[in-house]
N, CA and C atoms as a LAMMPS dump frame, in Angstrom:
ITEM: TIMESTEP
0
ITEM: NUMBER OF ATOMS
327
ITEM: BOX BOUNDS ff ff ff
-5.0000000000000000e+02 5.0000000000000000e+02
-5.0000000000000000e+02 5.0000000000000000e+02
-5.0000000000000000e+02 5.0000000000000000e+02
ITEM: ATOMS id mol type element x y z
1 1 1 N 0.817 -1.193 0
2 1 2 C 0 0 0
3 1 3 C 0.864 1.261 0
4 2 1 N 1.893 1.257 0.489
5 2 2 C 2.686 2.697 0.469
6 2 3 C 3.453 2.589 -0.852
7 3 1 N 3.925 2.024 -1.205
8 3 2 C 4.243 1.901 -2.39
9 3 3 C 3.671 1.834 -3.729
10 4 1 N 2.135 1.686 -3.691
11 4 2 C 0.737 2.206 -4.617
12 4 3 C 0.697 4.025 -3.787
13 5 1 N 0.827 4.663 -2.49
14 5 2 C 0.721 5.799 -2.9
15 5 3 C 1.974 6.571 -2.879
16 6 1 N 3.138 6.16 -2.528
17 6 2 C 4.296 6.875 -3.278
18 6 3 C 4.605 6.516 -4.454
19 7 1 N 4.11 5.933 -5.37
20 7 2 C 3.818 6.067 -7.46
21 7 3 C 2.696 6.849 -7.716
22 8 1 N 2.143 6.994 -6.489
23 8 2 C 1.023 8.106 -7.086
24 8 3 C 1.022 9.123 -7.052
25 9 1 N 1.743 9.487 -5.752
26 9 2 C 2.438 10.953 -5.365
27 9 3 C 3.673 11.546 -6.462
28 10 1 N 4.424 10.541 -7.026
29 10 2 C 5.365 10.361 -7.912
30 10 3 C 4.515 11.044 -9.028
31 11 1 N 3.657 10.777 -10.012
32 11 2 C 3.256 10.601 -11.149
33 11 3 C 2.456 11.802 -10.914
34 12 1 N 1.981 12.57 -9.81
35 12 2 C 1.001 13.839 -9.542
36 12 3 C 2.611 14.889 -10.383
37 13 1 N 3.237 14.5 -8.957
38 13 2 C 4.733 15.15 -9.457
39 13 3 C 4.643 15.624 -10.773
40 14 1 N 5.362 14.323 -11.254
41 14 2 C 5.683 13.943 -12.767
42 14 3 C 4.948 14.916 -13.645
43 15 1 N 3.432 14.882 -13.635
44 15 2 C 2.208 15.44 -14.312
45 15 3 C 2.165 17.003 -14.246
46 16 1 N 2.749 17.334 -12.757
47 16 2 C 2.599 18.942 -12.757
48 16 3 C 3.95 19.133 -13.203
49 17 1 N 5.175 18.667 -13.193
50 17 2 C 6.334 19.143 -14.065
51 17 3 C 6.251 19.524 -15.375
52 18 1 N 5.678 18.32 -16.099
53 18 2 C 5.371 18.743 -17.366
54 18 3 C 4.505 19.875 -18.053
55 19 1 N 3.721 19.916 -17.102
56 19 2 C 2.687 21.028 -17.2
57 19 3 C 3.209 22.273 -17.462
58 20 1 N 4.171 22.606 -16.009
59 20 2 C 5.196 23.512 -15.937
60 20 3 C 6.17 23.912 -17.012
61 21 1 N 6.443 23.024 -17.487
62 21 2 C 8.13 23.325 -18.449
63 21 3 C 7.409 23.633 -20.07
64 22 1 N 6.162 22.974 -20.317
65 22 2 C 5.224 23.557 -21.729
66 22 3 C 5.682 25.223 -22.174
67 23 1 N 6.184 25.248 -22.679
68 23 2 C 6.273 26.814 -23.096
69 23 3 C 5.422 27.606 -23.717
70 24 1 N 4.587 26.902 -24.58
71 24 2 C 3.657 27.412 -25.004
72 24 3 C 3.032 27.025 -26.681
73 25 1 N 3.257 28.004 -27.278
74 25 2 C 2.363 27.096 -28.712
75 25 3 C 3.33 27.946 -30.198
76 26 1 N 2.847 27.499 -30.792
77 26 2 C 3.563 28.047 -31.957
78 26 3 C 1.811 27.477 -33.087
79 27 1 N 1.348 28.671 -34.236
80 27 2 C 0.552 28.462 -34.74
81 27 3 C 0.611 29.238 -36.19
82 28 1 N -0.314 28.592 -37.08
83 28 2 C 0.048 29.823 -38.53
84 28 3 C -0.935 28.884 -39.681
85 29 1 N -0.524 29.167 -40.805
86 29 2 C -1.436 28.487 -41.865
87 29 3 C -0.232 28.683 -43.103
88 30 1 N -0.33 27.127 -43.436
89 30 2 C 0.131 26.476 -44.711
90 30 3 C -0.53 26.38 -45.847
91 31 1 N -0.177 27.218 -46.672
92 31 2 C -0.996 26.9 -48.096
93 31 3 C -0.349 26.424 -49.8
94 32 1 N -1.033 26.488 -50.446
95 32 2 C -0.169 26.443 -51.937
96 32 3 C 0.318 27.416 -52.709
97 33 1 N 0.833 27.422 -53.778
98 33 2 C 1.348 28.619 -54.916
99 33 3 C 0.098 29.504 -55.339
100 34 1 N -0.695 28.381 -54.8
101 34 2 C -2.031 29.11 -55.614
102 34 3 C -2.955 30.115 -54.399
103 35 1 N -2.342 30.147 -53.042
104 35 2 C -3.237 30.959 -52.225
105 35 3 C -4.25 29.795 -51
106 36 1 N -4.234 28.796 -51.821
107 36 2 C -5.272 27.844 -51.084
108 36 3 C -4.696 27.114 -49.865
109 37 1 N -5.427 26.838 -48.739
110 37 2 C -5.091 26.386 -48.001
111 37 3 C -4.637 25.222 -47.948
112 38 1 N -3.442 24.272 -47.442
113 38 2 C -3.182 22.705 -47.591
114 38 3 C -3.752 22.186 -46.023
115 39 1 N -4.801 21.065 -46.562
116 39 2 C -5.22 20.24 -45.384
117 39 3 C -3.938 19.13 -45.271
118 40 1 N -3.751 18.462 -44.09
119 40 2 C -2.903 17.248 -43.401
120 40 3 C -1.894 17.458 -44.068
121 41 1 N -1.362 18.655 -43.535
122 41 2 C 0.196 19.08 -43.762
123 41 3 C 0.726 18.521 -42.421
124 42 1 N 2.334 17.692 -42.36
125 42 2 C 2.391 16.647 -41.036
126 42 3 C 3.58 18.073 -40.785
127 43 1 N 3.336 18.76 -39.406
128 43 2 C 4.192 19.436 -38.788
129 43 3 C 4.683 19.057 -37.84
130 44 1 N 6.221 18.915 -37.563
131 44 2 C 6.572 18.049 -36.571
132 44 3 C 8.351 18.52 -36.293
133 45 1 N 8.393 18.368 -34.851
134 45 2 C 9.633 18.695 -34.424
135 45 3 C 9.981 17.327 -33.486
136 46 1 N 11.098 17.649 -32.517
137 46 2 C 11.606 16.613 -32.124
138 46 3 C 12.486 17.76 -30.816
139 47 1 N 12.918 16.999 -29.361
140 47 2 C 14.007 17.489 -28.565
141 47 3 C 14.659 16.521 -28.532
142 48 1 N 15.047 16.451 -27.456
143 48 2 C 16.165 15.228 -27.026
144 48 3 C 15.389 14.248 -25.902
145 49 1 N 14.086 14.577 -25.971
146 49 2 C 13 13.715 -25.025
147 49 3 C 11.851 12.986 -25.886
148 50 1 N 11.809 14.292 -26.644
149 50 2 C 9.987 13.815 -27.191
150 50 3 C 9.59 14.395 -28.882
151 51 1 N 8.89 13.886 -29.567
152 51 2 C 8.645 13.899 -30.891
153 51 3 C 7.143 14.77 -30.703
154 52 1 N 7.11 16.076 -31.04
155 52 2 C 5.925 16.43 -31.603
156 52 3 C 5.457 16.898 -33.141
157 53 1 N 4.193 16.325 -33.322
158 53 2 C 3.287 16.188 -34.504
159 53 3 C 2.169 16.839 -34.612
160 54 1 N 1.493 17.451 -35.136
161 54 2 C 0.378 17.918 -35.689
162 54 3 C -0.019 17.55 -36.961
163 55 1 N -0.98 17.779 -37.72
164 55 2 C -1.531 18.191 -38.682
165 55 3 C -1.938 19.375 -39.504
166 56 1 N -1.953 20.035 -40.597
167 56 2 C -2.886 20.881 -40.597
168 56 3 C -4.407 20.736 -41.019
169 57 1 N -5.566 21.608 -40.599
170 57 2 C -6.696 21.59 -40.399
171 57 3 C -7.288 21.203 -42.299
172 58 1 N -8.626 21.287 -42.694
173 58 2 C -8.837 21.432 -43.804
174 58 3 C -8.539 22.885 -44.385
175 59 1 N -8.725 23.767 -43.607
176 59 2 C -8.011 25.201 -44.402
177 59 3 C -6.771 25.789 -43.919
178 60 1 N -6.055 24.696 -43.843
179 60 2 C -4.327 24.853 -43.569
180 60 3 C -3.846 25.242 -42.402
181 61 1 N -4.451 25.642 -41.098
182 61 2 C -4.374 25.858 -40.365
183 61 3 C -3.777 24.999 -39.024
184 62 1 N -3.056 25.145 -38.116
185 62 2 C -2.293 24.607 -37.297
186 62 3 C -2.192 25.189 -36.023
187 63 1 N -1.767 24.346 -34.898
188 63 2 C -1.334 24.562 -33.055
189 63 3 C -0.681 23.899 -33.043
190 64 1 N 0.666 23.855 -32.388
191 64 2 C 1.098 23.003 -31.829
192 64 3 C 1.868 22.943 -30.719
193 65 1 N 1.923 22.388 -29.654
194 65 2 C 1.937 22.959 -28.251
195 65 3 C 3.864 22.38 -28.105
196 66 1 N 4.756 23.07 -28.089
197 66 2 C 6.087 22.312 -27.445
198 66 3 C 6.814 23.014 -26.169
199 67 1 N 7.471 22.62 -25.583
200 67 2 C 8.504 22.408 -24.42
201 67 3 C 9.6 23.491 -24.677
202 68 1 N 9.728 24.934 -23.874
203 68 2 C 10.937 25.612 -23.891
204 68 3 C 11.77 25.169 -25.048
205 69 1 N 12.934 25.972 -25.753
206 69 2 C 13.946 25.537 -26.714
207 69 3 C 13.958 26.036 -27.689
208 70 1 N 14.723 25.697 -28.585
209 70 2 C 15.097 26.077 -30.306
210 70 3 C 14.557 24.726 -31.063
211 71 1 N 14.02 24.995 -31.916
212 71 2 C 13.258 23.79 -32.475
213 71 3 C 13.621 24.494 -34.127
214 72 1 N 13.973 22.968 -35.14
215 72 2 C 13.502 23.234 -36.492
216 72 3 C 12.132 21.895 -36.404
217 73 1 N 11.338 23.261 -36.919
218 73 2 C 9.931 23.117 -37.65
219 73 3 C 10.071 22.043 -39.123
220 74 1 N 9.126 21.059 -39.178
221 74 2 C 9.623 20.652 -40.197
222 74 3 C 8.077 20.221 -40.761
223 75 1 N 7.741 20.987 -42.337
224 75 2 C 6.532 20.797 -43.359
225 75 3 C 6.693 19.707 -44.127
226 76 1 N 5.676 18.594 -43.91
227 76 2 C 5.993 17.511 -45.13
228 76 3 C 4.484 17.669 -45.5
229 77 1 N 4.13 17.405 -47.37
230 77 2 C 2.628 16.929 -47.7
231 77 3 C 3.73 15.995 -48.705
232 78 1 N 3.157 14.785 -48.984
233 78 2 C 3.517 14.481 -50.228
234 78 3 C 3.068 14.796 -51.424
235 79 1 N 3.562 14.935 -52.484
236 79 2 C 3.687 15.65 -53.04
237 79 3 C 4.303 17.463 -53.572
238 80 1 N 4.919 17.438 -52.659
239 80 2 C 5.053 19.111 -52.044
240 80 3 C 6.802 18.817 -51.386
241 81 1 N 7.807 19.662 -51.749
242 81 2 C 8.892 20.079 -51.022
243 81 3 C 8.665 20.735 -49.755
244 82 1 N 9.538 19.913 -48.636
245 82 2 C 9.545 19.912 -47.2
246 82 3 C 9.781 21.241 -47.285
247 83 1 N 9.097 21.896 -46.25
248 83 2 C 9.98 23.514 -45.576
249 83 3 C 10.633 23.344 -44.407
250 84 1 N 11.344 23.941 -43.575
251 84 2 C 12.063 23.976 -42.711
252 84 3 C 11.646 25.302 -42.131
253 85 1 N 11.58 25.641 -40.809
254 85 2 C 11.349 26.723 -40.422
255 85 3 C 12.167 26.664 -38.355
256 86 1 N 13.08 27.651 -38.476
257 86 2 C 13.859 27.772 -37.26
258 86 3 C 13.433 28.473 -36.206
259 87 1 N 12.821 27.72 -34.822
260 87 2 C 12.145 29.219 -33.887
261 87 3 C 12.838 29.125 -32.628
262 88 1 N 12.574 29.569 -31.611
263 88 2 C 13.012 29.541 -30.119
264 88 3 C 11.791 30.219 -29.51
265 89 1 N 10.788 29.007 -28.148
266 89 2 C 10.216 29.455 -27.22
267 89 3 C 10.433 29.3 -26.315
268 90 1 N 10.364 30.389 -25.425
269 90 2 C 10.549 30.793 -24.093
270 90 3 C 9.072 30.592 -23.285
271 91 1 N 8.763 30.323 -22.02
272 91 2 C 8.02 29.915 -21.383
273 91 3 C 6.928 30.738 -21.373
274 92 1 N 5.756 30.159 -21.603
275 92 2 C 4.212 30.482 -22.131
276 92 3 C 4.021 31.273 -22.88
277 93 1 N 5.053 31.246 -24.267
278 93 2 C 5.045 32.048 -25.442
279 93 3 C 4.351 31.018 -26.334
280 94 1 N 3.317 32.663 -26.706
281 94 2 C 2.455 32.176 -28.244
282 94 3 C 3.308 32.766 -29.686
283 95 1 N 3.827 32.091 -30.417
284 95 2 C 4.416 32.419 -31.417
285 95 3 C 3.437 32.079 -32.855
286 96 1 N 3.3 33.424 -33.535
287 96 2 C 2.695 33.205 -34.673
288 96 3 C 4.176 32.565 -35.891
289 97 1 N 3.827 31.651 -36.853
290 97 2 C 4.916 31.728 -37.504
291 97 3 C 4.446 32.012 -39.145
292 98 1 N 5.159 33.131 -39.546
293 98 2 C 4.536 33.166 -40.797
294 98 3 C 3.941 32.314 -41.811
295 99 1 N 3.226 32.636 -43.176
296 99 2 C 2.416 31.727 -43.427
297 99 3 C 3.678 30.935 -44.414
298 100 1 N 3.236 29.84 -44.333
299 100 2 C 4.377 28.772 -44.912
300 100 3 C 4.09 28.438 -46.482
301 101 1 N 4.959 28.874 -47.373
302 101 2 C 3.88 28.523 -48.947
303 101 3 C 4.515 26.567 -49.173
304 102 1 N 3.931 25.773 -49.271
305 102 2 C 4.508 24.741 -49.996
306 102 3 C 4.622 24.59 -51.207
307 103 1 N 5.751 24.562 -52.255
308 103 2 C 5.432 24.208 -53.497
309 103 3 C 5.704 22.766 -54.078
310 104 1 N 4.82 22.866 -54.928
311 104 2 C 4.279 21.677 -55.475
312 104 3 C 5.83 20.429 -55.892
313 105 1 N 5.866 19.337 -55.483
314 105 2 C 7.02 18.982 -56.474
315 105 3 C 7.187 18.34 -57.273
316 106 1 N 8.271 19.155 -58.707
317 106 2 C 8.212 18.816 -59.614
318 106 3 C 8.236 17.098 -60.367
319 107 1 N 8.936 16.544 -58.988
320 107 2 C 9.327 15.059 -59.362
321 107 3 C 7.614 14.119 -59.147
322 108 1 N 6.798 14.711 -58.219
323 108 2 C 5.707 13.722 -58.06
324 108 3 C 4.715 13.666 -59.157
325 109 1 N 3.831 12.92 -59.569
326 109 2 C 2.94 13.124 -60.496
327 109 3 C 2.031 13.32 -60.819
């Protein structure tokens, strides 16, 4: 029994740390050459702990919540050349990131 509530006391811990160290969000909208918005654009970074992913919405639109740091941003659709985009958040910063154009690529068909 003490050892079911010191893993529980542990994991309250655990739960409000993470909570804590969230820095905040980074958000914006991905579209085409043509102006239009790109739906299930895979946006995704990485630290030295944890892999985050999003999507974008049906009208290109995106949130995505990460952890203090310098992060490269990384745009994949297939069909479409990856973008790269370089940021740094500081704790409970909302960062807009400009709008991202994807262009089309020439090799897919």
């Amino acid at each position: 029994m003490r050892k079911l509530m010191a893993l529980m006391v542990l994991s309250l811990f655990v739960c409000g740390v993470t909570k804590v160290t969230v820095a905040g969000d980074i958000y914006g909208y991905v579209y085409d050459t043509y102006g239009k918005g790109l739906p299930k654009v895979k946006i995704s970074s990485k630290d030295d702990y944890k892999v985050y992913c999003e999507q974008t919405s049906g009208s290109g639109n995106y949130y995505l919540s990460l952890d203090v740091g310098t992060y490269t941003i990384k745009y994949e659709k297939e069909g479409y050349q990856t973008h790269m985009s370089n940021i740094s958040l500081l704790k409970n910063e909302k960062k807009y990131i400009e709008m991202i154009v994807m262009v089309a690529n020439p090799n897919s068909d």
